[in-house]
C-alpha positions as CSV (number, residue, x, y, z in Angstrom):
1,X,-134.9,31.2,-66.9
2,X,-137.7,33.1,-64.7
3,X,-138.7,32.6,-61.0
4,X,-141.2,30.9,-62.1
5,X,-138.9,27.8,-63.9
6,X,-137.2,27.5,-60.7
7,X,-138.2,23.8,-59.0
8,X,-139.7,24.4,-55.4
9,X,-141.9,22.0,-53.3
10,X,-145.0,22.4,-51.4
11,X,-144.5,22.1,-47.3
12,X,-146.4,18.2,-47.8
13,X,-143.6,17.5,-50.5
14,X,-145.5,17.7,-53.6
15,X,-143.7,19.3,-56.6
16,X,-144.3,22.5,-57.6
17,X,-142.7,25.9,-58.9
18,X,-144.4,29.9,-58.9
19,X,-145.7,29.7,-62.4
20,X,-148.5,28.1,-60.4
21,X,-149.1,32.1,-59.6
22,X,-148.2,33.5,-63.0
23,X,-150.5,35.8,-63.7
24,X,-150.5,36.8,-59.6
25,X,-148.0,39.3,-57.7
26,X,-146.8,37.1,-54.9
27,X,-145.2,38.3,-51.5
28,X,-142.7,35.8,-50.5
29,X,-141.8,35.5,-46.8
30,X,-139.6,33.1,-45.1
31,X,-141.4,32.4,-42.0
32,X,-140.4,31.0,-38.8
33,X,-142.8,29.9,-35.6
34,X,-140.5,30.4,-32.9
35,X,-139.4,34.3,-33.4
36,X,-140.5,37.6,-31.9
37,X,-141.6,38.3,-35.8
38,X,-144.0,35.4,-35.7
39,X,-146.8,37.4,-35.0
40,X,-146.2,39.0,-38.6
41,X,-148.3,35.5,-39.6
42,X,-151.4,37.7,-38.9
43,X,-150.7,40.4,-40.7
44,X,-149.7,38.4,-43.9
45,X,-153.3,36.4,-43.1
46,X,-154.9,39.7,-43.7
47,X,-153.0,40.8,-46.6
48,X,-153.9,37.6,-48.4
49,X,-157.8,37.8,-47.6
50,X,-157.8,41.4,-48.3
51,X,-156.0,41.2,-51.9
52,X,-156.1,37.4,-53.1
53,X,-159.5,38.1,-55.4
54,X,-157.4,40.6,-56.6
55,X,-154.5,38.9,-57.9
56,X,-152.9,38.1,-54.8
57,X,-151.1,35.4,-52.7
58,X,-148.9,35.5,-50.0
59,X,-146.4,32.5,-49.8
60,X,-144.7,31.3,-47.2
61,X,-141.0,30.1,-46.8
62,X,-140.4,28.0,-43.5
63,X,-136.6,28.1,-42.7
64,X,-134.7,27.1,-39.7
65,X,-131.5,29.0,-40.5
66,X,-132.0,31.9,-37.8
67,X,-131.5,30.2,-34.5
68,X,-133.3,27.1,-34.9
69,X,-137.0,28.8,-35.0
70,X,-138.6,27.1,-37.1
71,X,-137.5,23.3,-35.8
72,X,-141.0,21.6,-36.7
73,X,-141.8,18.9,-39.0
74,X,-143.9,20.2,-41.7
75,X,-147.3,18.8,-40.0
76,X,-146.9,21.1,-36.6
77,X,-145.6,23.7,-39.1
78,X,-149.1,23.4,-40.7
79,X,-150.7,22.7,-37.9
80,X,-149.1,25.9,-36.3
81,X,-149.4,28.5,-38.2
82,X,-153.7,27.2,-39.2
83,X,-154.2,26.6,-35.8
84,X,-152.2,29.8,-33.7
85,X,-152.9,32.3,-36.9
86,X,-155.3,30.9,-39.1
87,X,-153.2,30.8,-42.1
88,X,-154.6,30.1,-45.2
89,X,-152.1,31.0,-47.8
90,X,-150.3,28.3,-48.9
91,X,-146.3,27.3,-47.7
92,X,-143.7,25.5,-49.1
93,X,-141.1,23.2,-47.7
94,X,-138.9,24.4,-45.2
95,X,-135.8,25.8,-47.1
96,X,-132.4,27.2,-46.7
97,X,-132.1,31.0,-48.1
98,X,-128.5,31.7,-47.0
99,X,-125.1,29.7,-47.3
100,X,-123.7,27.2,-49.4
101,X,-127.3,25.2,-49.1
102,X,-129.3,28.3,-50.2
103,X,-132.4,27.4,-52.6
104,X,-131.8,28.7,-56.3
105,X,-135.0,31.0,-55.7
106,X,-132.9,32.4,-53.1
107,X,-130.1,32.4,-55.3
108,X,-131.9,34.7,-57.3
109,X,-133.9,37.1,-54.5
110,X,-130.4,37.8,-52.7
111,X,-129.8,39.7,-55.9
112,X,-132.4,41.9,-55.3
113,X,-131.7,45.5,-53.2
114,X,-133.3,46.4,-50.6
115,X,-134.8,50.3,-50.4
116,X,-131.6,51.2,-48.9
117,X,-129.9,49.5,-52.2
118,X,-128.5,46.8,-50.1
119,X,-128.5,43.4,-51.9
120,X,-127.2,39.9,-50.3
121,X,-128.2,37.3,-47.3
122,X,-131.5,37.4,-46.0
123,X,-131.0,39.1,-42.5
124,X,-133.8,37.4,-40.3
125,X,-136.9,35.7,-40.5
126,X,-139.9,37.2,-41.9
127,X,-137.6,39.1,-45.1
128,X,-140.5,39.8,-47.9
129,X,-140.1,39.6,-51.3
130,X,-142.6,41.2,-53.6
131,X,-143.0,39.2,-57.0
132,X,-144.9,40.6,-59.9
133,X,-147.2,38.9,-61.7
134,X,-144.8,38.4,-65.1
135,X,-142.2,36.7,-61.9
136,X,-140.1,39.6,-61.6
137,X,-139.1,40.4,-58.0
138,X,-139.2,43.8,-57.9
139,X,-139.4,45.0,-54.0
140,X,-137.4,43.9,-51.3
141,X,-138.5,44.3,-47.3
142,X,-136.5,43.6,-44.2
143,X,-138.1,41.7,-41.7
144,X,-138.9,44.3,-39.5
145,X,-141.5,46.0,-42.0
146,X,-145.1,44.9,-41.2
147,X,-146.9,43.4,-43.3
148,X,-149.5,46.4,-43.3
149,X,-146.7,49.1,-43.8
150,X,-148.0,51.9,-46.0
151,X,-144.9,51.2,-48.3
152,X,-145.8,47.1,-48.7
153,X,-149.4,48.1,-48.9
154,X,-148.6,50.4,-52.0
155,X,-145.9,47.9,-53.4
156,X,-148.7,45.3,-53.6
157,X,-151.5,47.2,-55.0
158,X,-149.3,48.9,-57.7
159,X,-149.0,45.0,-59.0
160,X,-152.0,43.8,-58.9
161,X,-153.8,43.0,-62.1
162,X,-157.1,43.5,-61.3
């Protein structure tokens, strides 16, 4: 079983998994609306328009496990982050990453270390996961790396296919 096999669900409820992006390196970020890090949302706006004919999508993870900022229902989620930061990449539903309720595509990512070769729980909102196009994660960022650090930047465009 890949990343890509692993059941996940659009933020309006529809089915779906990542093999939707096979083919695609994918930076997975669980997002939040109501966090100092929020403004991230704009830089992840502008990775996907600067890389997404390239082999590129930025998706994003709504969670509420990190002191209740992300409370909304998945229409003023939407309606936040399109209206506030003109996001266009696409979301999925809002999910649990850590603890006993943690989605099996966190499951997985937890494994993953970061640069310091830490592995385990997702430490805050906005914690990126780079995914290459064959749905390998290989590159894990802590929340506080922009999404236009030179080290994401060059993560990204060693993966892409095109």
């Amino acid at each position: 079983m890949t990343l890509h096999d692993i059941p996940l669900r659009t933020l309006t409820g529809e089915p779906t998994s990542l093999a939707v992006y096979r083919g695609r390196a994918v930076l997975l970020v669980n997002v939040a609306s109501k966090c100092g890090l929020t403004p991230q949302y704009e830089g992840l706006e502008k990775l996907q328009n600067d890389y997404a004919d390239r082999g590129f999508t930025v998706l994003g993870v709504p969670c509420n496990q990190f002191a209740g900022q992300e409370p909304g229902s998945p229409e003023e989620i939407q309606t936040f982050c399109s209206t506030t930061y003109g996001v266009s990449f696409p979301l999925l539903e809002k999910t649990e990453v850590n603890g006993e309720g943690r989605h099996p595509l966190y499951a997985e990512l937890a494994q993953l270390a970061d640069a310091d070769g830490e592995a385990g729980d997702v430490q805050w909102n906005f914690e990126k996961f780079l995914i290459s196009p064959a749905g390998e994660p290989v590159a894990r960022l802590r929340p506080r790396v922009e999404p236009q650090a030179p080290e994401l930047v060059a993560a990204i465009e060693a993966l892409l296919p095109a």
